[in-house]
GUTI-14092 format. One line per field, with one value per residue: residue number from 1; residue in one letter; z, x, y of N, C-alpha, C, O in turn. Coordinates in Angstrom, 3 decimals. Layout:
pos c(NUM,...)
code c(a,...)
n_z c(Z,...)
n_x c(X,...)
n_y c(Y,...)
ca_z c(Z,...)
ca_x c(X,...)
ca_y c(Y,...)
c_z c(Z,...)
c_x c(X,...)
c_y c(Y,...)
o_z c(Z,...)
o_x c(X,...)
o_y c(Y,...)
REM end
This chain:
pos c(1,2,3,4,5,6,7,8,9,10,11,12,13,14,15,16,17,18,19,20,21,22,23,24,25,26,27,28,29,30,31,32,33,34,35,36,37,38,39,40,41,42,43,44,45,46,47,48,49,50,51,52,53,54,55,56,57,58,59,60,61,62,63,64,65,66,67,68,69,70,71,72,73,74,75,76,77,78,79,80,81,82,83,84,85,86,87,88,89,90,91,92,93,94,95,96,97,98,99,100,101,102,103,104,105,106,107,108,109,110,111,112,113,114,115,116,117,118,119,120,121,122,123,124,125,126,127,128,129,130,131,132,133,134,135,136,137,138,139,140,141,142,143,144,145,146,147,148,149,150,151,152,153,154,155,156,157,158,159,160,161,162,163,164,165,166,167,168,169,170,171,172,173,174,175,176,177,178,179,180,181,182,183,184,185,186,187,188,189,190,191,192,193)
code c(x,x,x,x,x,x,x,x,x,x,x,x,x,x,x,x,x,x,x,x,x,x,x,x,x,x,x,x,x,x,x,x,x,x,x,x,x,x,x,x,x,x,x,x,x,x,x,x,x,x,x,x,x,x,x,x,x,x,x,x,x,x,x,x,x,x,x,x,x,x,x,x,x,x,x,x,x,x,x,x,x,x,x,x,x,x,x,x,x,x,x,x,x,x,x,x,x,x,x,x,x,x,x,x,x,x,x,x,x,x,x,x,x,x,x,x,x,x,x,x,x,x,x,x,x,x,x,x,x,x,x,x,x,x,x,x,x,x,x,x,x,x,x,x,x,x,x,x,x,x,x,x,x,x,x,x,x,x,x,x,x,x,x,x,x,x,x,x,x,x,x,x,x,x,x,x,x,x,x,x,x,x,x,x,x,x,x,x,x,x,x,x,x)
n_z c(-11.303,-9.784,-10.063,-9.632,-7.103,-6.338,-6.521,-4.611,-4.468,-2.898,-3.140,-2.135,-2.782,-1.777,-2.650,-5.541,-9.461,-12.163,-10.923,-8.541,-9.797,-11.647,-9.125,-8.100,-10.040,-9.536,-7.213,-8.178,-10.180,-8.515,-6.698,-8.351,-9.515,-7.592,-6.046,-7.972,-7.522,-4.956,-1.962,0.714,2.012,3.608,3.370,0.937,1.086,2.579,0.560,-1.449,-0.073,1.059,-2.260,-2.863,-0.664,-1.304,-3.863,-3.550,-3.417,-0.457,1.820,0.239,-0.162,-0.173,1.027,0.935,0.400,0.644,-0.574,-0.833,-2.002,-1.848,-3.421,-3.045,-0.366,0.641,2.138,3.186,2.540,3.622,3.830,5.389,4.193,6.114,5.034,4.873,6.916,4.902,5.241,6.985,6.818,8.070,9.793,10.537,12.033,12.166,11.091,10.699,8.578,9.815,10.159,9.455,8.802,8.772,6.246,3.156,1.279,3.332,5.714,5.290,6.504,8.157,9.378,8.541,9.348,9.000,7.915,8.689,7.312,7.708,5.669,4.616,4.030,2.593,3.779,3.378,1.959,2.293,0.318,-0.354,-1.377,0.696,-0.522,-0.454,2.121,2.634,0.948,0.641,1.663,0.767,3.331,4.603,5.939,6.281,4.519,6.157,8.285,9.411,8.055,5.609,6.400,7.341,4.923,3.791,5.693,4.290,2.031,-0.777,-1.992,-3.314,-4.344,-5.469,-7.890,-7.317,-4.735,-4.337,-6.406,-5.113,-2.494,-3.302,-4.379,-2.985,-1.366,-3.054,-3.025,-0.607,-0.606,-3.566,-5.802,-5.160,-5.915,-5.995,-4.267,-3.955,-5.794,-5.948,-4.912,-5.178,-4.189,-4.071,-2.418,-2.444,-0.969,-2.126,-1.588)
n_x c(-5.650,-7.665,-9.446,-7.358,-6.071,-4.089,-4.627,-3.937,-3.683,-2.513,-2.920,-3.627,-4.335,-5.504,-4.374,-3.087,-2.973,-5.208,-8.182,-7.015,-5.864,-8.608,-9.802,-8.487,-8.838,-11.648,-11.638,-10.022,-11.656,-14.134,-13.014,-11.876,-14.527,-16.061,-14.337,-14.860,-16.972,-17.517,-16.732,-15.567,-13.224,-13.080,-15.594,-15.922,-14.294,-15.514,-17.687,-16.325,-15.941,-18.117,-19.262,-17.032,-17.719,-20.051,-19.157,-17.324,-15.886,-15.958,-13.297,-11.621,-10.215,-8.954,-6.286,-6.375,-4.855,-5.885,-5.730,-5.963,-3.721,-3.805,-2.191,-1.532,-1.803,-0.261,-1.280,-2.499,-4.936,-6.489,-7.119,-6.873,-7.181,-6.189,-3.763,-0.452,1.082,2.144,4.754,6.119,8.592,10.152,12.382,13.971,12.609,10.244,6.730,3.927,1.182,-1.706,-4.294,-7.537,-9.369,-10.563,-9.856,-10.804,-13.946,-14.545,-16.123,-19.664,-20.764,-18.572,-17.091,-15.198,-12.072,-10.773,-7.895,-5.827,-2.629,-0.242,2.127,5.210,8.188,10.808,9.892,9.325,7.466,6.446,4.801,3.474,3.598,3.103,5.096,8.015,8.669,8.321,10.247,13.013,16.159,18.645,19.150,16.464,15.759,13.722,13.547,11.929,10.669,11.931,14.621,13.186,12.929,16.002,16.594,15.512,16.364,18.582,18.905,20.015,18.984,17.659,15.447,12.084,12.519,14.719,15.076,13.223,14.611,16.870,15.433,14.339,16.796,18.034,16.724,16.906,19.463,19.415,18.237,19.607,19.631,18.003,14.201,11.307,8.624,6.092,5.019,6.194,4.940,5.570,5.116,6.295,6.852,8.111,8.519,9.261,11.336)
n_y c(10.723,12.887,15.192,17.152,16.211,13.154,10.139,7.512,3.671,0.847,-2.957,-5.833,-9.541,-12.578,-15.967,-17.183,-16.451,-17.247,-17.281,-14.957,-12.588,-12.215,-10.937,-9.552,-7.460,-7.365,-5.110,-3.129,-2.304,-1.745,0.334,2.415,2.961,3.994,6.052,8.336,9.421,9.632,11.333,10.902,9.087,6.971,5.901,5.399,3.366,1.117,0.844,-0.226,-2.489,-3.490,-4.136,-6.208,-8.370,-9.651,-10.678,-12.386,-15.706,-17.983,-17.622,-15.820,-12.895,-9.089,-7.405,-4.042,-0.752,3.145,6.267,9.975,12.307,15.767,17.490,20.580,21.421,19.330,16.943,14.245,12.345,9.207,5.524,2.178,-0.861,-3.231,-3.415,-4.325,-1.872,1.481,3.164,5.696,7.778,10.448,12.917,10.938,8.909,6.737,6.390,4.860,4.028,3.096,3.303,2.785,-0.128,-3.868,-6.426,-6.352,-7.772,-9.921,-9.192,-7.235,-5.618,-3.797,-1.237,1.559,4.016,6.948,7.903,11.276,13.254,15.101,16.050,16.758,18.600,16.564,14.474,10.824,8.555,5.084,2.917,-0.348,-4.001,-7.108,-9.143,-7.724,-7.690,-10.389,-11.337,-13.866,-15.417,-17.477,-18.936,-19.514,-17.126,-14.124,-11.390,-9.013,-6.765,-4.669,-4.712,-3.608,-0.978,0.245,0.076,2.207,4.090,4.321,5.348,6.807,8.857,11.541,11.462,9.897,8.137,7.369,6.633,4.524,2.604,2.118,0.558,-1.511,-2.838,-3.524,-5.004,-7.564,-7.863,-8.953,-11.065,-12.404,-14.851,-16.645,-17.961,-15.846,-15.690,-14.436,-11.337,-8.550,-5.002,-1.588,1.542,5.110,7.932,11.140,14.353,16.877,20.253)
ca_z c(-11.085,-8.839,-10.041,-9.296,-6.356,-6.668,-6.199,-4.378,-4.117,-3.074,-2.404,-2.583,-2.931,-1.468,-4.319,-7.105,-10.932,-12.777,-9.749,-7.524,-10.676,-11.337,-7.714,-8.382,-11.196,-9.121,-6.196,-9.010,-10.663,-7.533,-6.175,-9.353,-9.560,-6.464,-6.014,-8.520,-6.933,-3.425,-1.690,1.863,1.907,4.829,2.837,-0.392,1.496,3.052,-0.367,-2.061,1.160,0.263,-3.500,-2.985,0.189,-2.985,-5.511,-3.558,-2.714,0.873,1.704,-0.861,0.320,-0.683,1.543,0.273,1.052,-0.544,-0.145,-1.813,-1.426,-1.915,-4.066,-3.102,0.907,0.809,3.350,2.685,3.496,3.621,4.926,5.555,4.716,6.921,4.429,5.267,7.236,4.738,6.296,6.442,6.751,8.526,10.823,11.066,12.615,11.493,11.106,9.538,8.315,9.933,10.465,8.508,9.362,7.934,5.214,2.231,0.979,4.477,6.628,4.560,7.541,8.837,9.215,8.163,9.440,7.554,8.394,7.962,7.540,6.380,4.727,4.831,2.525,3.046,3.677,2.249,2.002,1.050,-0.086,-0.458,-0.727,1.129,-1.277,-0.092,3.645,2.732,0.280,1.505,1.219,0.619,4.650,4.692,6.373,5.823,4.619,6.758,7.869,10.144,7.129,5.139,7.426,7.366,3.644,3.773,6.122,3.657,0.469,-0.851,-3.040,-2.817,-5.760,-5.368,-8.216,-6.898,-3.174,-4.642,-6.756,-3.742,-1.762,-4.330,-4.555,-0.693,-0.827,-4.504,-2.423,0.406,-1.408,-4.265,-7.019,-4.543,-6.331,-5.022,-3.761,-3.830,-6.513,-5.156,-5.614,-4.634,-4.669,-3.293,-2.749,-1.533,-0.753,-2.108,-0.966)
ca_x c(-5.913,-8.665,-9.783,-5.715,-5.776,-3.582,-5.235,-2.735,-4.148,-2.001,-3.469,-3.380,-4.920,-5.202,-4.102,-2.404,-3.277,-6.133,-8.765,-6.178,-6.337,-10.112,-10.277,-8.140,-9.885,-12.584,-11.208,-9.854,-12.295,-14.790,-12.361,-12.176,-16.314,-16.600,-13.774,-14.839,-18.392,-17.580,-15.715,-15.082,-12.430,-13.569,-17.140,-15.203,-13.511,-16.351,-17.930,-15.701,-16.158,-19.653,-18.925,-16.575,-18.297,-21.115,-18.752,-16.075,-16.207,-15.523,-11.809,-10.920,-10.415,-8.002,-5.946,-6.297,-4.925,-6.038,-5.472,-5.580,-3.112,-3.675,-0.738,-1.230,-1.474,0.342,-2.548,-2.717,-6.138,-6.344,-7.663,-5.987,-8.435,-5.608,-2.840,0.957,0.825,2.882,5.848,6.557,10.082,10.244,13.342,14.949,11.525,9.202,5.156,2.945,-0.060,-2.592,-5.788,-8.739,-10.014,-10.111,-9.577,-11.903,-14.053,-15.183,-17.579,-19.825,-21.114,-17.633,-16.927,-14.002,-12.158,-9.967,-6.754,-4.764,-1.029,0.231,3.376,6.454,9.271,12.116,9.213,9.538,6.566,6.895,3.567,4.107,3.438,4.097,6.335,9.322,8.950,8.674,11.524,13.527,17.172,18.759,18.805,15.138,15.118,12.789,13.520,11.543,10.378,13.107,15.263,12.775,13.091,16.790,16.772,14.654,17.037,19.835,18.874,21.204,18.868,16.249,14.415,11.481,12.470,16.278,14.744,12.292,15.566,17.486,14.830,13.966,17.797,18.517,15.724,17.573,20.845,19.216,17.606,20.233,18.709,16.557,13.115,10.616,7.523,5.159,4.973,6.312,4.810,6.444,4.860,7.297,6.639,9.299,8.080,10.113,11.159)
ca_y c(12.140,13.431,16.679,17.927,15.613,12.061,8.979,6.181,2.478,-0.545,-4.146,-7.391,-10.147,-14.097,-16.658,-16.366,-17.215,-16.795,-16.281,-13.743,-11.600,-11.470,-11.031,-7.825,-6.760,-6.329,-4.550,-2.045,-1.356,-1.379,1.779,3.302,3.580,4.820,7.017,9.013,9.626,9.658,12.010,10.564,7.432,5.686,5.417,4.582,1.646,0.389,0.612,-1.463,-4.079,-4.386,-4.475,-7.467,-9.116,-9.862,-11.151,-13.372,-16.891,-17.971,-17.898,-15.068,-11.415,-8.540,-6.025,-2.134,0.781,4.339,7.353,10.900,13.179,17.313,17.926,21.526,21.381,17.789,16.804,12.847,11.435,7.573,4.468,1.237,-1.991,-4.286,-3.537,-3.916,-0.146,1.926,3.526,7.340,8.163,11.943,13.289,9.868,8.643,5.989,6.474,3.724,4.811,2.116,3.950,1.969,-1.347,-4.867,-6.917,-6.316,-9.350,-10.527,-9.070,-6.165,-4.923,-3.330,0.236,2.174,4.929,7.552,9.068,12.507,13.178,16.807,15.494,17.784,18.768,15.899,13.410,9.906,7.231,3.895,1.666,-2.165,-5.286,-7.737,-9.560,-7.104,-7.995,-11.626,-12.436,-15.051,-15.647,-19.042,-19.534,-19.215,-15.850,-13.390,-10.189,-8.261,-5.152,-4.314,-4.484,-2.446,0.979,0.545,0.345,3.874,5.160,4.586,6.406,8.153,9.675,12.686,11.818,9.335,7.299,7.078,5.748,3.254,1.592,1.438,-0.295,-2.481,-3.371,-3.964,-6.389,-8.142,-8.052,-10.075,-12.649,-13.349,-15.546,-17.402,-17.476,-15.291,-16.440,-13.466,-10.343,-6.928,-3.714,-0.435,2.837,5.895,9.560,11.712,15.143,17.619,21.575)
c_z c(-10.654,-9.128,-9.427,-8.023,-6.724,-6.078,-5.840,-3.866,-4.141,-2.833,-3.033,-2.496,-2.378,-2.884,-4.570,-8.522,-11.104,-11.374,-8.828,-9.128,-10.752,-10.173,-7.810,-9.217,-10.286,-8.073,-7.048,-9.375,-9.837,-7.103,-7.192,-9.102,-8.410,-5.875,-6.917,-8.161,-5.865,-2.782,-0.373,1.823,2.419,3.541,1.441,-0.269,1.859,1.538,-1.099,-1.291,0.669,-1.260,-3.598,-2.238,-1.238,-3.766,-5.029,-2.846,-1.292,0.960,1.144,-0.165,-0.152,0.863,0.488,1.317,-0.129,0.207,-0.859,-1.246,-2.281,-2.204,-3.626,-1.637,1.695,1.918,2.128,3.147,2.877,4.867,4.259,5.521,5.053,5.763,4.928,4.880,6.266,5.436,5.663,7.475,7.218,9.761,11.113,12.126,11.563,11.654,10.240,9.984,8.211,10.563,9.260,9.211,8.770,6.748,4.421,1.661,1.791,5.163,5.864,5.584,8.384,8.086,9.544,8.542,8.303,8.201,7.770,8.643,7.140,6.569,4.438,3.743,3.207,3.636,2.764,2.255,0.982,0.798,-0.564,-0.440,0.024,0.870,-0.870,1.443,3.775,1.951,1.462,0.807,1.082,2.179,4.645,5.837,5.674,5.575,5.837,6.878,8.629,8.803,6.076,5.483,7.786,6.034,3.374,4.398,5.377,2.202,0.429,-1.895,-2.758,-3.633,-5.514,-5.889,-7.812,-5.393,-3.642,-5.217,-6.415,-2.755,-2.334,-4.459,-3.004,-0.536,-1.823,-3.685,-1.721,-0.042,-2.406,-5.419,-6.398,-5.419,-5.539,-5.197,-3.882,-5.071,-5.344,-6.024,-4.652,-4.837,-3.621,-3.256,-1.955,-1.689,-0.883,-1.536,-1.451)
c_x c(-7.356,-8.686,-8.516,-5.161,-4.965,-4.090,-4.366,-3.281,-2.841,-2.747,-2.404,-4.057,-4.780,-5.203,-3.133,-2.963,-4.786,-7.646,-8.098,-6.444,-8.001,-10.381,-9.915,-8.369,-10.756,-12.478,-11.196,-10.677,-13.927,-14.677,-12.058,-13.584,-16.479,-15.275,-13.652,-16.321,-18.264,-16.548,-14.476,-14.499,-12.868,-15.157,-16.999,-14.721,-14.843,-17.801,-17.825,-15.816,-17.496,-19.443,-18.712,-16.864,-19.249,-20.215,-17.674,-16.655,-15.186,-13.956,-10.761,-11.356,-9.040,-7.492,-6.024,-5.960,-5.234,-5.760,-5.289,-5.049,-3.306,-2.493,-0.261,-0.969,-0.398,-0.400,-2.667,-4.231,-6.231,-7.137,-7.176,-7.167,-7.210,-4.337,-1.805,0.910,2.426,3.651,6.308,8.013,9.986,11.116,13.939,13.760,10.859,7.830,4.649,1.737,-1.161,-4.078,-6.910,-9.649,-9.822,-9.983,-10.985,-12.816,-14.887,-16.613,-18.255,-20.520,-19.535,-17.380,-15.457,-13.321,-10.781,-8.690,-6.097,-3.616,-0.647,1.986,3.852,7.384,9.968,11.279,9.332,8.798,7.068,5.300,4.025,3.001,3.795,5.617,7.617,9.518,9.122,9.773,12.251,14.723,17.205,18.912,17.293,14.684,14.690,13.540,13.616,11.061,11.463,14.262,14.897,13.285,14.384,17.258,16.708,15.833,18.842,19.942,19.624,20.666,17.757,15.652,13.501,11.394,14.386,15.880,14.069,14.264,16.559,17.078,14.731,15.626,18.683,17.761,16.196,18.712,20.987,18.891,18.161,19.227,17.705,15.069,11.946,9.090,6.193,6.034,5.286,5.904,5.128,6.170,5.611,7.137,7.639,8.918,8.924,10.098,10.070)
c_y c(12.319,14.904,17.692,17.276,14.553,11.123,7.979,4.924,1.594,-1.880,-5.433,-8.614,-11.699,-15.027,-16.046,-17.117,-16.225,-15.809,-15.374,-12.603,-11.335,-11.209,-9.278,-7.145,-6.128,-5.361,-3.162,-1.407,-1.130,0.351,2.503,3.754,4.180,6.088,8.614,9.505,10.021,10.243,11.193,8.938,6.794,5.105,5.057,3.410,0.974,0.221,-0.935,-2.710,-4.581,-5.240,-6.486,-8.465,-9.831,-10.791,-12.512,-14.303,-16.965,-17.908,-16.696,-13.528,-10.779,-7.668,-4.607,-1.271,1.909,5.530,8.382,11.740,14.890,17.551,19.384,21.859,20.155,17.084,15.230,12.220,10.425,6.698,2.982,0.122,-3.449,-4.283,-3.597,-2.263,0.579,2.552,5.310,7.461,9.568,12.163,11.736,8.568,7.815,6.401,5.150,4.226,3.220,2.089,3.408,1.043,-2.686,-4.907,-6.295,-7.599,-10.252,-10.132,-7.530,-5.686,-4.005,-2.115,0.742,3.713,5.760,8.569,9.953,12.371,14.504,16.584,16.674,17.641,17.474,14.501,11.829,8.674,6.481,2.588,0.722,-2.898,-6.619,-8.687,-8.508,-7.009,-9.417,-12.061,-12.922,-15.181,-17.082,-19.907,-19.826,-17.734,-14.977,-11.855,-9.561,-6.832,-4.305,-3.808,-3.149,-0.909,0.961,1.003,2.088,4.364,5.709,5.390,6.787,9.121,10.695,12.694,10.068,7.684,6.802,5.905,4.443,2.094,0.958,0.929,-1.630,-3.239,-3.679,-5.044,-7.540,-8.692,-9.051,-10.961,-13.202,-13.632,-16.359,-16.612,-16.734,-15.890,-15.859,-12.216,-9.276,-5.769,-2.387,0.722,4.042,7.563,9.919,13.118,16.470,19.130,22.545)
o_z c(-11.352,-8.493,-8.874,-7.688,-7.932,-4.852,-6.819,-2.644,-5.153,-1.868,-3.697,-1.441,-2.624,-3.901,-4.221,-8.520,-10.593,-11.090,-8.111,-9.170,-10.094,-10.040,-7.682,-9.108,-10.090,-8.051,-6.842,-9.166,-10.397,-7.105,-6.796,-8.533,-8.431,-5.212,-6.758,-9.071,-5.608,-2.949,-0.416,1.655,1.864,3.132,0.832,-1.135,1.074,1.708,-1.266,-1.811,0.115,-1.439,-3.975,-2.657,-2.051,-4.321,-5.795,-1.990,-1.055,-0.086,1.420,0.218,-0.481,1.698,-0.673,2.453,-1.333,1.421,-1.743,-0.165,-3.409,-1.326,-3.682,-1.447,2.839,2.711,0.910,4.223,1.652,6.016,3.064,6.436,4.410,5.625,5.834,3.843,6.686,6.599,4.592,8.668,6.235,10.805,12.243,12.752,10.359,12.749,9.216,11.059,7.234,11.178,8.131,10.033,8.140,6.030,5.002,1.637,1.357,5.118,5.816,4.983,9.494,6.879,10.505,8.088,7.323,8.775,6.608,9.727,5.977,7.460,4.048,2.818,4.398,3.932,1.536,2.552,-0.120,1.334,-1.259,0.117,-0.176,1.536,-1.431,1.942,4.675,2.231,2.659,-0.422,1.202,2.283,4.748,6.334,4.512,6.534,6.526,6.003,8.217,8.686,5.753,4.837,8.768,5.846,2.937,3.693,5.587,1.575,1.401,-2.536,-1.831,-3.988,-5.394,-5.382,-8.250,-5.165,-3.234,-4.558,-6.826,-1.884,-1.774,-4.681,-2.423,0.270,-1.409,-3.657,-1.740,0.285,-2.672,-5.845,-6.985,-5.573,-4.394,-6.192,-3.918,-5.227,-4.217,-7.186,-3.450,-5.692,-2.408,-4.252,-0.984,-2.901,0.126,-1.006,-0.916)
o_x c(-8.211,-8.013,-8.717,-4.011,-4.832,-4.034,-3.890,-3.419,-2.143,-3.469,-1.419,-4.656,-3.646,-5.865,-2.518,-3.326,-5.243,-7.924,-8.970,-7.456,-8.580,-11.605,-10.599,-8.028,-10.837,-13.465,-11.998,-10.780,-14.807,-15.527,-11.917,-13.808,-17.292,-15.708,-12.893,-16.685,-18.991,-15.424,-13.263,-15.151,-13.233,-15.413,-17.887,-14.651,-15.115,-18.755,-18.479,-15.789,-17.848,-19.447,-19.396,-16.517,-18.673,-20.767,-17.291,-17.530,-14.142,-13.392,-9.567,-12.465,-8.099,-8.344,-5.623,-6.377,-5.003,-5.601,-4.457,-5.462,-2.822,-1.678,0.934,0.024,0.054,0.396,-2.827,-4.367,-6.109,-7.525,-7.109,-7.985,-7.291,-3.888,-1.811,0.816,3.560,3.249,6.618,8.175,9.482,10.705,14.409,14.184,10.870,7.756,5.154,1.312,-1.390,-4.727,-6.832,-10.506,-8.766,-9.954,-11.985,-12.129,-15.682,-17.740,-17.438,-21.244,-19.863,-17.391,-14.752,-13.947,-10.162,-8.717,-5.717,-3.338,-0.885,2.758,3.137,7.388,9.705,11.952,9.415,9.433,7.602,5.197,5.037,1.913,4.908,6.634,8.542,10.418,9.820,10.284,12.216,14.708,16.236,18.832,17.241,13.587,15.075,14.055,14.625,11.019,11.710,14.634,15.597,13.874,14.485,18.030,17.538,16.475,19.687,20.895,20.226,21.336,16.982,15.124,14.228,10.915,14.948,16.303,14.483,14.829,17.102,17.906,15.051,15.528,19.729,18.007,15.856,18.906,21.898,19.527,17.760,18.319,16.689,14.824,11.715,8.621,5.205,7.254,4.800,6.203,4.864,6.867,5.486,7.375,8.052,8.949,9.251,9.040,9.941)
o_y c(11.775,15.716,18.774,17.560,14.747,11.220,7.404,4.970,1.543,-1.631,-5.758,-8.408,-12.108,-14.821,-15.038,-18.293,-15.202,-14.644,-14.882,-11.904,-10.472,-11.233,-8.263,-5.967,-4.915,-4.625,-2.251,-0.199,-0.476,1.242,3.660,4.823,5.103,7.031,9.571,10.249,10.981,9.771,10.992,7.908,5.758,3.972,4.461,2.538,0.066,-0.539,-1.964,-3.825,-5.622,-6.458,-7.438,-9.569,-10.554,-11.742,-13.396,-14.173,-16.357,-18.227,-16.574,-13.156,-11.500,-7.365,-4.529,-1.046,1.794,5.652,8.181,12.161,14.984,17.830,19.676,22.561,20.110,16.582,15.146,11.637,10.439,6.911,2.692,0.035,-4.496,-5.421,-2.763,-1.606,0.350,2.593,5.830,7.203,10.112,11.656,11.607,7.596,8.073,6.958,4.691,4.647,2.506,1.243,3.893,1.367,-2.745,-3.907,-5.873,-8.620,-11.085,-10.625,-6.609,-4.893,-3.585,-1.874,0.433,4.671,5.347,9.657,9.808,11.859,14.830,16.940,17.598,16.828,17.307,13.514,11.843,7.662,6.606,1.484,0.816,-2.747,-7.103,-8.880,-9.095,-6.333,-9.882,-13.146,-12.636,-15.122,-17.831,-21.131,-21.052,-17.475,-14.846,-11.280,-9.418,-5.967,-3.172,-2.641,-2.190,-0.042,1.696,1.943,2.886,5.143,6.579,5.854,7.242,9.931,10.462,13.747,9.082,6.670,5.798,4.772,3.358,1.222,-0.067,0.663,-2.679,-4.446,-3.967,-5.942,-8.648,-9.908,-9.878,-11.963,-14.335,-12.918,-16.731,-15.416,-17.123,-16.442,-16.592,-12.168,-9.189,-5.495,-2.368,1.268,3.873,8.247,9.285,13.330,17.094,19.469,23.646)
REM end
């Protein structure tokens, strides 16, 4: 919560184990400290770039996306630091929201920009990670994202947490018991009347 605003971060991180977590520790609580100081995203992302340019060893960088959305105008402002571009669902139409810049971690000299969306009733974003474009069946095919934005277009539900459990189970369907390879995370707004 943002002063009645909503605060939406996804990332992710290179690795896994003990260093991919402290790695995302600090990302977190980088964009925490400064999201609560700083109004303008782009200069919140490029924040956190510095931040973690400083703290990570060579090799190691995160994707982020953020974004706060105006619960009361539904006016989304965001910036993309090279994340898998969430996907907005509106009239049967795709959008990905890929207005930002790079990775985080790397170069602390790189500048960030910040995009708007004014999000509609019947609207339906989906934030990810990549773990739900990469599962892998027992062929070795990929998911995908193709698959993804058919998933979306099949909801059968108008409630945020109804769409997420039918994405999340289209991507279960495809992959079986094959082990998965990567963590998924799934954040879902659906924009009601």
């Amino acid at each position: 919560d943002l002063d009645g605003n909503l605060g939406i971060a996804v990332g992710d991180v290179v690795g896994k184990g003990v260093a991919a977590s402290l790695l995302m520790a600090s990302v977190r609580s980088a964009l925490r400290a400064f999201a609560q100081d700083v109004y303008d995203i782009d200069e919140i992302m490029s924040r956190v770039n510095v931040q973690l340019t400083g703290d990570v060893l060579d090799k190691e960088f995160a994707t982020l996306f953020y974004g706060v959305l105006d619960v009361q105008t539904r006016r989304l402002t965001y910036c993309n630091a090279g994340h898998e571009p969430p996907l907005l669902l509106r009239d049967n139409q795709i959008i990905r929201l890929e207005t930002g810049g790079m990775i985080v971690g790397i170069d602390a000299s790189q500048h960030y920009e910040k995009g708007l969306i004014d999000l509609r009733p019947g609207d339906l974003l989906l934030l990810y990670t990549d773990g739900l474009a990469d599962a892998m069946d027992f062929n070795d095919q990929r998911y995908g994202r193709e698959r993804v934005i058919r998933s979306m277009h099949e909801v059968p539900s108008a409630s945020a947490t109804g769409d997420l459990s039918h994405i999340l189970w289209s991507m279960r369907r495809f992959a079986g018991l094959n082990r998965r390879t990567d963590d998924t995370t799934l954040v879902v707004i659906r924009v009601g009347h």
